[in-house]
N, CA and C atoms as an extended XYZ file, in Angstrom:
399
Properties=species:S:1:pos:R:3:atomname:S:1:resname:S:1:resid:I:1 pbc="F F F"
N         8.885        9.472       -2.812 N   UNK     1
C         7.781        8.900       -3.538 CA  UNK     1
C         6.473        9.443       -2.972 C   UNK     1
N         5.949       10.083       -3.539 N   UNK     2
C         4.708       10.697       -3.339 CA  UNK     2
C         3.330       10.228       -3.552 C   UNK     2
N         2.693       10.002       -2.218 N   UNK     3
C         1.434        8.987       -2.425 CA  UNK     3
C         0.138        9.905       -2.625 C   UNK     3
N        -0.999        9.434       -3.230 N   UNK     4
C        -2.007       10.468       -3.684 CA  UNK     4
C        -2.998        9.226       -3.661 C   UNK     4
N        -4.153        9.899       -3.900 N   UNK     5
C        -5.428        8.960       -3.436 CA  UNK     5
C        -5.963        9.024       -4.902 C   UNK     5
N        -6.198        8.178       -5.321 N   UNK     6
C        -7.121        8.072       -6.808 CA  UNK     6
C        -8.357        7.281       -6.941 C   UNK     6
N        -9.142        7.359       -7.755 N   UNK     7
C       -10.373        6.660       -8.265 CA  UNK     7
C       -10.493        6.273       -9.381 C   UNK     7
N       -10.060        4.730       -9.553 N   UNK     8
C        -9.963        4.178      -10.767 CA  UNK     8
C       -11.582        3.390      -11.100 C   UNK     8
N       -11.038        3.642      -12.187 N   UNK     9
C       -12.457        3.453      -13.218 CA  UNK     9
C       -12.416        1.627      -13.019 C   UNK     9
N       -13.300        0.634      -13.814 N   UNK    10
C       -13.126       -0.612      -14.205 CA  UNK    10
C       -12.410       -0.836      -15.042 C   UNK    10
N       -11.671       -2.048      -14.770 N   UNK    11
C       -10.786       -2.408      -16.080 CA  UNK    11
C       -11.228       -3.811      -16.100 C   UNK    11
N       -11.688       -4.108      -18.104 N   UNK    12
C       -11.774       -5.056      -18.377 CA  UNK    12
C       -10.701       -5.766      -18.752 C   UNK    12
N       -10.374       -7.074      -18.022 N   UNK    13
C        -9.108       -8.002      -18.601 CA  UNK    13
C        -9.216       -9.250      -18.758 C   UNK    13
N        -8.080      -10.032      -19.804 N   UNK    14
C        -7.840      -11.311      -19.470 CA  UNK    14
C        -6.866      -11.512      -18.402 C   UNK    14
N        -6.566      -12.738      -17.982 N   UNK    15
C        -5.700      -13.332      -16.851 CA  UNK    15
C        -5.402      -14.098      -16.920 C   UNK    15
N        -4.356      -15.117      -16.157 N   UNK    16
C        -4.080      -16.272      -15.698 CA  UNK    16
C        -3.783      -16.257      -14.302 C   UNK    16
N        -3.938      -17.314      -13.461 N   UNK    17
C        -4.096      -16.526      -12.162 CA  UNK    17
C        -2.802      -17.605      -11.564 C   UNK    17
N        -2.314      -17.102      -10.550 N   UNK    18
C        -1.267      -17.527      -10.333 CA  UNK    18
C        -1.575      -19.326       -9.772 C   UNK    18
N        -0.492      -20.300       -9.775 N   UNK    19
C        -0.534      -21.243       -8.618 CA  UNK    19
C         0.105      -21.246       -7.659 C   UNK    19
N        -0.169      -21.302       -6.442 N   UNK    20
C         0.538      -21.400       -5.196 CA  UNK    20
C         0.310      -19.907       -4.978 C   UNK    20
N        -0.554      -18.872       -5.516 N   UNK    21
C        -0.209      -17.681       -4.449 CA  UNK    21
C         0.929      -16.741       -5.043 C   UNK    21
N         1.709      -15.838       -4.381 N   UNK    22
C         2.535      -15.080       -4.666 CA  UNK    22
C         3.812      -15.736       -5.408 C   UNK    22
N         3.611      -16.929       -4.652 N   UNK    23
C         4.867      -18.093       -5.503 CA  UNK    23
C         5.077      -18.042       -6.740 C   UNK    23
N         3.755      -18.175       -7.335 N   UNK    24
C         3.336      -18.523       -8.639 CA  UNK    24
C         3.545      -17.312       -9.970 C   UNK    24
N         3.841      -16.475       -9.018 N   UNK    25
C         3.847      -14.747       -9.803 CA  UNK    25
C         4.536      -15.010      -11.279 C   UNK    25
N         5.568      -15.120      -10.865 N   UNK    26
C         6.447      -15.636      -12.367 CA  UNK    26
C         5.959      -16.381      -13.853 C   UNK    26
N         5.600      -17.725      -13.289 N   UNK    27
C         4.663      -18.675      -13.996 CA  UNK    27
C         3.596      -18.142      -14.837 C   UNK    27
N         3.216      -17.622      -13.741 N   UNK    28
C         1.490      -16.473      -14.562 CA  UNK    28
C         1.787      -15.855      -15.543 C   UNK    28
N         3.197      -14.657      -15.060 N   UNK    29
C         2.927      -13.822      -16.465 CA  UNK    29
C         3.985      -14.309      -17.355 C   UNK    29
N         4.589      -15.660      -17.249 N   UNK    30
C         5.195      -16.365      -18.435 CA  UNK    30
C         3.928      -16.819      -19.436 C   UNK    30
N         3.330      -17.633      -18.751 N   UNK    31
C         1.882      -18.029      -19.467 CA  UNK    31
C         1.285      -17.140      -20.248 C   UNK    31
N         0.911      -15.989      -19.735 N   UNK    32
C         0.633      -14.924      -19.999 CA  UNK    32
C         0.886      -14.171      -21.311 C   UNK    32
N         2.292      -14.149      -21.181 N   UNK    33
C         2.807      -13.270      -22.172 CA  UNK    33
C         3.196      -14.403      -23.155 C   UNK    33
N         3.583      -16.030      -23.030 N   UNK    34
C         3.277      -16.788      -24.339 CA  UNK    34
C         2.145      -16.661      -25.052 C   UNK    34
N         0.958      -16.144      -24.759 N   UNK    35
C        -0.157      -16.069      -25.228 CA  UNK    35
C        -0.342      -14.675      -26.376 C   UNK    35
N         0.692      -13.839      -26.094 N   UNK    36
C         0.456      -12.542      -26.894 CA  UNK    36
C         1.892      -12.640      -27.537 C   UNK    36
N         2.164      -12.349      -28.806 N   UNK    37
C         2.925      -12.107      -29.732 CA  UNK    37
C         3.975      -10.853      -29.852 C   UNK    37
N         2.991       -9.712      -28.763 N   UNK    38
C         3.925       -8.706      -28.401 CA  UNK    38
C         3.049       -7.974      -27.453 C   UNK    38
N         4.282       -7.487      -26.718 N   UNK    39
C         3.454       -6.784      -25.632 CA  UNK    39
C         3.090       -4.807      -25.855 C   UNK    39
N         3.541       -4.326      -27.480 N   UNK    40
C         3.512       -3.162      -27.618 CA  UNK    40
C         1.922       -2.964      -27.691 C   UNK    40
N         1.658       -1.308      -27.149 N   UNK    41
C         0.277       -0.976      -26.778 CA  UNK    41
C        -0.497       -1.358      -26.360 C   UNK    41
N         0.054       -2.291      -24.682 N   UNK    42
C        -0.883       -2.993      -24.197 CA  UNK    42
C        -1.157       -2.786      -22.934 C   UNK    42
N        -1.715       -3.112      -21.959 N   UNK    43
C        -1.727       -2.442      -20.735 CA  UNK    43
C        -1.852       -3.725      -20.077 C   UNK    43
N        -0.760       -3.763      -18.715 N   UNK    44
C        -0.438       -5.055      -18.214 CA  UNK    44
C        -0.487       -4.710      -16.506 C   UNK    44
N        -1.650       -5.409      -16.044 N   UNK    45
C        -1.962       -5.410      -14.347 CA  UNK    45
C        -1.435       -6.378      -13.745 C   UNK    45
N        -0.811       -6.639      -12.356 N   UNK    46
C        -0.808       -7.604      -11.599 CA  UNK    46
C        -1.940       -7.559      -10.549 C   UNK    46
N        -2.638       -8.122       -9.735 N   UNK    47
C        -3.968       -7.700       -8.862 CA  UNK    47
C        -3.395       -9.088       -7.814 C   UNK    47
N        -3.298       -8.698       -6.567 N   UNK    48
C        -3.470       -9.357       -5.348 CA  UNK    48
C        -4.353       -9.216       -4.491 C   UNK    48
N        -5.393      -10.360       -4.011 N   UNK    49
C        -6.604      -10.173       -3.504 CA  UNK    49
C        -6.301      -11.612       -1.820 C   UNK    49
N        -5.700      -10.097       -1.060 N   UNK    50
C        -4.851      -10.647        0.016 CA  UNK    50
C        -6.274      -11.459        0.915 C   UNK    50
N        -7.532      -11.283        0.672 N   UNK    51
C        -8.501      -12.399        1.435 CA  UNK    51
C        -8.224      -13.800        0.689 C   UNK    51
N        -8.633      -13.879        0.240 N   UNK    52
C        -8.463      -15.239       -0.907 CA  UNK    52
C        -6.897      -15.481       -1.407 C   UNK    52
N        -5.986      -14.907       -1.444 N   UNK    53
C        -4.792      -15.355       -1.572 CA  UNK    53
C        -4.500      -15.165       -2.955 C   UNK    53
N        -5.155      -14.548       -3.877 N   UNK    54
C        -5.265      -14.853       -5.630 CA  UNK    54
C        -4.352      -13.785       -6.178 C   UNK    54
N        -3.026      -14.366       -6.783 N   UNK    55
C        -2.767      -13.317       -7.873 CA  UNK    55
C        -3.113      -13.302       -8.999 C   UNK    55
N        -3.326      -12.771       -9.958 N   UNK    56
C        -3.403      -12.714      -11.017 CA  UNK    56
C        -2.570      -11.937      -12.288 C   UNK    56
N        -1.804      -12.504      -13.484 N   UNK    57
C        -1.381      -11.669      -14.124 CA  UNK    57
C        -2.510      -11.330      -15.505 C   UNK    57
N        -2.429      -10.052      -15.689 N   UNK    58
C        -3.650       -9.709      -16.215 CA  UNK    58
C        -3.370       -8.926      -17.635 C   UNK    58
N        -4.175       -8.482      -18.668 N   UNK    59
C        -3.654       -7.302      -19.555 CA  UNK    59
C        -4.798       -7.103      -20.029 C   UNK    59
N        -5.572       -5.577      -20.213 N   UNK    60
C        -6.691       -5.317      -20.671 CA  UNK    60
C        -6.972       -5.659      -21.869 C   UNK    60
N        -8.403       -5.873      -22.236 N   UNK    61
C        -8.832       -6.272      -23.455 CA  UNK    61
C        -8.905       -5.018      -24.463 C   UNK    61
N        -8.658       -5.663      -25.582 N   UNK    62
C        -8.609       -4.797      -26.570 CA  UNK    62
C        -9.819       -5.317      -27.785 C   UNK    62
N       -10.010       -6.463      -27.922 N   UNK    63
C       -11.086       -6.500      -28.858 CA  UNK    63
C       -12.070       -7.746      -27.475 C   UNK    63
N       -13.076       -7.632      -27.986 N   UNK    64
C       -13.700       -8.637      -27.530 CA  UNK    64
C       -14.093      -10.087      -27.835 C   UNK    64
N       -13.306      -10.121      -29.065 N   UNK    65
C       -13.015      -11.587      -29.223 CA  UNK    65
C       -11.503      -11.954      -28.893 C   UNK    65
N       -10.950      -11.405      -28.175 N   UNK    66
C        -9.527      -11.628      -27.957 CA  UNK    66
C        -9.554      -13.250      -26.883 C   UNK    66
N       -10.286      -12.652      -25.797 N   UNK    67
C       -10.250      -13.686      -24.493 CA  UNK    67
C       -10.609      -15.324      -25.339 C   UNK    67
N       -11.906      -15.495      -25.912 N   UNK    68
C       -12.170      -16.920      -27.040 CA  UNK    68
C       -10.778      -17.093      -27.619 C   UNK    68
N       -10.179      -16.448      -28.199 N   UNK    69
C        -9.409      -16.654      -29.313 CA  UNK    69
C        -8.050      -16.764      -28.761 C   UNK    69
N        -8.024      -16.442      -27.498 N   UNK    70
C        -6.537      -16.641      -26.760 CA  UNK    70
C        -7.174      -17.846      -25.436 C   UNK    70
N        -7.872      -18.281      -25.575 N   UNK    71
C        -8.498      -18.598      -24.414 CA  UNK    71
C        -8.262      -18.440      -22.802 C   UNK    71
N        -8.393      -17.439      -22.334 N   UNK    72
C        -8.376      -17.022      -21.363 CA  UNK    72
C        -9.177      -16.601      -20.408 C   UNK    72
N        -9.817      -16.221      -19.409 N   UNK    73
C       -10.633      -16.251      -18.537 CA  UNK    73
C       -10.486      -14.764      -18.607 C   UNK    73
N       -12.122      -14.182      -18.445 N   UNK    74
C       -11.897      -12.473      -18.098 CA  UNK    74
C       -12.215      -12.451      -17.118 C   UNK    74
N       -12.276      -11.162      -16.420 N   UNK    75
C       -12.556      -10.627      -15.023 CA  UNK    75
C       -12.891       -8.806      -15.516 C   UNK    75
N       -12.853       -8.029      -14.554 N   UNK    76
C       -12.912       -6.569      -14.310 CA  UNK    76
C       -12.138       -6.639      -12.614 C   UNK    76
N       -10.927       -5.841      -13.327 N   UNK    77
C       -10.612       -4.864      -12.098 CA  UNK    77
C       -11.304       -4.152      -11.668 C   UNK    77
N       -12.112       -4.237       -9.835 N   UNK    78
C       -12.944       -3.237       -9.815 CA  UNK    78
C       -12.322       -2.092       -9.098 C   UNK    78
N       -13.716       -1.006       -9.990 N   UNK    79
C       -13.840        0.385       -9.258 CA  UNK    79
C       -13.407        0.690       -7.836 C   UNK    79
N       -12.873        1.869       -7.452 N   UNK    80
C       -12.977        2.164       -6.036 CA  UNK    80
C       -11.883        3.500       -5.882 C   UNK    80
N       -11.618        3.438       -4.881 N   UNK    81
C       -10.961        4.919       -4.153 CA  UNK    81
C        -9.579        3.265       -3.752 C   UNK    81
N        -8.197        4.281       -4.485 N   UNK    82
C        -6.879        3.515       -3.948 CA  UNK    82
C        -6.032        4.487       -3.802 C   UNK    82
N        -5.031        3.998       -2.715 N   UNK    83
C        -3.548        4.599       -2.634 CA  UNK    83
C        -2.378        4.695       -3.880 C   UNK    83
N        -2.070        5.865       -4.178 N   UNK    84
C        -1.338        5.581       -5.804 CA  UNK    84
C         0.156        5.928       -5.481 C   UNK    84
N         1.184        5.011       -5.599 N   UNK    85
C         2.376        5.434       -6.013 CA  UNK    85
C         3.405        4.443       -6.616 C   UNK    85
N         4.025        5.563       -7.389 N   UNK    86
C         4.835        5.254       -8.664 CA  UNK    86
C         6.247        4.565       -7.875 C   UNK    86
N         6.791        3.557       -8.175 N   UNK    87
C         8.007        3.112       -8.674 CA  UNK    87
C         8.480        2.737       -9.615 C   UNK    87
N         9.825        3.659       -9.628 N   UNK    88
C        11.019        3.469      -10.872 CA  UNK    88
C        11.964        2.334       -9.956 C   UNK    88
N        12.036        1.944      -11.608 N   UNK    89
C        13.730        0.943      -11.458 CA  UNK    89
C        13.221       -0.527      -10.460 C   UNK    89
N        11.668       -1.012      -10.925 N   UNK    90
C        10.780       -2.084      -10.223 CA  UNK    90
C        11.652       -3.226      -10.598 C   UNK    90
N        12.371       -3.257      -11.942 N   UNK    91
C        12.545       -4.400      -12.338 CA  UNK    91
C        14.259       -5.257      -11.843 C   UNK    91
N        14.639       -4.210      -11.877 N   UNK    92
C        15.673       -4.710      -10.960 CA  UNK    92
C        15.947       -4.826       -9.334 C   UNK    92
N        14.562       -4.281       -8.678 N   UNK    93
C        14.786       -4.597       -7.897 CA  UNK    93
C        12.973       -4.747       -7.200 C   UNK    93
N        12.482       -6.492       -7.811 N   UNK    94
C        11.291       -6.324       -7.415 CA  UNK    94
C        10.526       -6.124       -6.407 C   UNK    94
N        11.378       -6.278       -5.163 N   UNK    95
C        10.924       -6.920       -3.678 CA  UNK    95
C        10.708       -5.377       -3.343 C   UNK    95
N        10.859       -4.189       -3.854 N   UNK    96
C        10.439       -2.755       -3.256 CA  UNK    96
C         8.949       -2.694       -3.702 C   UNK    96
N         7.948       -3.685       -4.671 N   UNK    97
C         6.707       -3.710       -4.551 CA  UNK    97
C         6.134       -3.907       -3.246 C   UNK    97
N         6.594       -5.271       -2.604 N   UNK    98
C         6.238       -5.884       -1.562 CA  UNK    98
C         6.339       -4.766       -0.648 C   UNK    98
N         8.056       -4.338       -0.561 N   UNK    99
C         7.715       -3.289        0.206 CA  UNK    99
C         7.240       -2.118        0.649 C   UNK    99
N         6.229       -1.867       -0.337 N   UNK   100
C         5.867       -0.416       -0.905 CA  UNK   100
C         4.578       -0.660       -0.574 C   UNK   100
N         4.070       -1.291       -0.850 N   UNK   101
C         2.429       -1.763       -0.300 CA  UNK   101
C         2.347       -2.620        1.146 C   UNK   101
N         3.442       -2.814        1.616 N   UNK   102
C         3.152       -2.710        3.313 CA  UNK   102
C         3.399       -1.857        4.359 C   UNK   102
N         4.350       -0.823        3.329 N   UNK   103
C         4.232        0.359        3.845 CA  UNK   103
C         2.926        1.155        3.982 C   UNK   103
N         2.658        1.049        2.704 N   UNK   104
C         0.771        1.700        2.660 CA  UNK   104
C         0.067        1.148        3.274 C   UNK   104
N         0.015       -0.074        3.589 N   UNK   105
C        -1.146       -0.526        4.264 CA  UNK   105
C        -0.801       -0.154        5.229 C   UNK   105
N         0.118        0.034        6.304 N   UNK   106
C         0.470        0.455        7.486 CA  UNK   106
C        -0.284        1.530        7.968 C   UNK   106
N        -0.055        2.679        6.864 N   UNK   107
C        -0.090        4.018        7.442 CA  UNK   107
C        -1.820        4.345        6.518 C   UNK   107
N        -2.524        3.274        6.119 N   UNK   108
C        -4.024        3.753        5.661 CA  UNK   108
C        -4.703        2.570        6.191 C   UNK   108
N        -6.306        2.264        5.833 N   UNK   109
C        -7.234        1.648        5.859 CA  UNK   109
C        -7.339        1.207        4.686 C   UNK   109
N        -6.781       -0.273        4.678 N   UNK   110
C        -6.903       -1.162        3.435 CA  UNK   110
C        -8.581       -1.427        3.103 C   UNK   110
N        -8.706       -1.581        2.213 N   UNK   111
C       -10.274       -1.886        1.307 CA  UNK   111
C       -10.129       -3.524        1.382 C   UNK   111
N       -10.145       -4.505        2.336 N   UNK   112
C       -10.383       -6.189        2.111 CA  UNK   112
C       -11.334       -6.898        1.117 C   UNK   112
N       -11.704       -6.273        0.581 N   UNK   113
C       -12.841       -6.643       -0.566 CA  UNK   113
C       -12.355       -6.101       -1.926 C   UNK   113
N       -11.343       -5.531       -2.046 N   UNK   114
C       -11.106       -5.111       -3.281 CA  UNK   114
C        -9.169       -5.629       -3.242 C   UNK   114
N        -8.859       -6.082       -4.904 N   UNK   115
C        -7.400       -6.511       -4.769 CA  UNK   115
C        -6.158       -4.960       -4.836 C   UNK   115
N        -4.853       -5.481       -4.401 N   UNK   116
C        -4.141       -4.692       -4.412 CA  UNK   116
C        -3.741       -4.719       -5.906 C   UNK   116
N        -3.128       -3.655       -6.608 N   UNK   117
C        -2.731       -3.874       -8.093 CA  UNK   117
C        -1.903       -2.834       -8.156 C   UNK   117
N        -0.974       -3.601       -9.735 N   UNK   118
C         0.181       -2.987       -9.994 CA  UNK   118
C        -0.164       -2.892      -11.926 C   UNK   118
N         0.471       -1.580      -11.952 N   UNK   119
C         0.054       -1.220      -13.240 CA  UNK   119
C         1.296       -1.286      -14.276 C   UNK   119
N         1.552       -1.740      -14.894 N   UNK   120
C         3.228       -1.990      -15.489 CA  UNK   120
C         3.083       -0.847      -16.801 C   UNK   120
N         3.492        0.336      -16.457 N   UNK   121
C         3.842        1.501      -17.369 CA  UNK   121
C         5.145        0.974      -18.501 C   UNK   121
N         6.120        0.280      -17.905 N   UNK   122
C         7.071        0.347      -18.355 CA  UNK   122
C         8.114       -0.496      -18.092 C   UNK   122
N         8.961       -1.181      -18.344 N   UNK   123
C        10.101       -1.870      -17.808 CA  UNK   123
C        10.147       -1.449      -16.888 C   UNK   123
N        10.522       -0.288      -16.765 N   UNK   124
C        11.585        0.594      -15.443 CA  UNK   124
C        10.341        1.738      -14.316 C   UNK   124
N         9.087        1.582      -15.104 N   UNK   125
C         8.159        2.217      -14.158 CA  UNK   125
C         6.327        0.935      -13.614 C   UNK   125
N         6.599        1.211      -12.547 N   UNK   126
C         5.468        0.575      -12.398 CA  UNK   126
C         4.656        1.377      -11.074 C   UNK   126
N         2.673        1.608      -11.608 N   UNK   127
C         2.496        2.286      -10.568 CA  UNK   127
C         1.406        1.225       -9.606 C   UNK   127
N         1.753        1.487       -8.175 N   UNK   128
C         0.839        0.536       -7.305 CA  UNK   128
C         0.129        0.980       -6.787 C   UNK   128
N        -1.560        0.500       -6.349 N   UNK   129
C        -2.801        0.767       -6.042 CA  UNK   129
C        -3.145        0.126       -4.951 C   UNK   129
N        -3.521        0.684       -4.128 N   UNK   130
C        -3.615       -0.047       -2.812 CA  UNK   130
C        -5.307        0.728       -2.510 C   UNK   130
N        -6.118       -0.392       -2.529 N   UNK   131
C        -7.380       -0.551       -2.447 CA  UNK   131
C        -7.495        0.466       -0.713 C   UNK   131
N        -8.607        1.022       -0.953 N   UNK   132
C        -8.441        1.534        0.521 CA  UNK   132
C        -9.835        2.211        1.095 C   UNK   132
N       -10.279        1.965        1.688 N   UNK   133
C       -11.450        2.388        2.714 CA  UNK   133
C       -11.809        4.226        2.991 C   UNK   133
């Protein structure tokens, strides 16, 4: 798995943010995805903001009356310089997120002001961003 340094732009989204923390992961993007009718052509973030403890399940906006009309809370993923790498086959085996971003943080300079995030390409692909200094 090959890690590369990227610079992501802002992303505008709605959310629901987890309860209890990482616990809550599930819950969120059940909520979440009751709220949308289908998930084709959509772009779907998870963001962990390891100071504050906050997950969030997220999916970019597409119109701007979406957030009113689904009622949901927006935010922006912010800008910055992150650690990028891809995992296949996330869904069957989720706990290689966890372990994939403490691997990175290990071996870089985490960004504490900015959240960690996961970009859901696909059932079977997901790529992770590790905020970084």
């Amino acid at each position: 798995m090959a890690r590369i340094e990227v610079t992501l732009e802002p992303v505008k989204v709605m959310y629901v943010e987890a309860e209890g923390g990482l616990s809550g992961i599930r819950q969120s993007w059940s909520k979440l995805e009751s709220k949308r009718p289908s998930p084709k052509g959509r772009k779907f973030y998870g963001t962990y903001h390891v100071a504050d403890k906050v997950y969030r399940a997220c999916v970019a906006i597409n119109d701007e009356k979406e957030p009113e009309t689904l009622n949901l809370p927006t935010w922006t993923i912010p800008e910055g310089k992150y650690l990028r790498e891809k995992i296949t086959g996330w869904s069957s085996r989720p706990e290689l997120m966890g372990e994939t971003f403490e691997s990175m943080a290990q071996e870089n300079d985490p960004d504490p002001t900015h959240p960690s995030i996961e970009f859901y390409k696909s059932q079977q692909e997901v790529i992770l961003l590790l905020p970084i200094l």
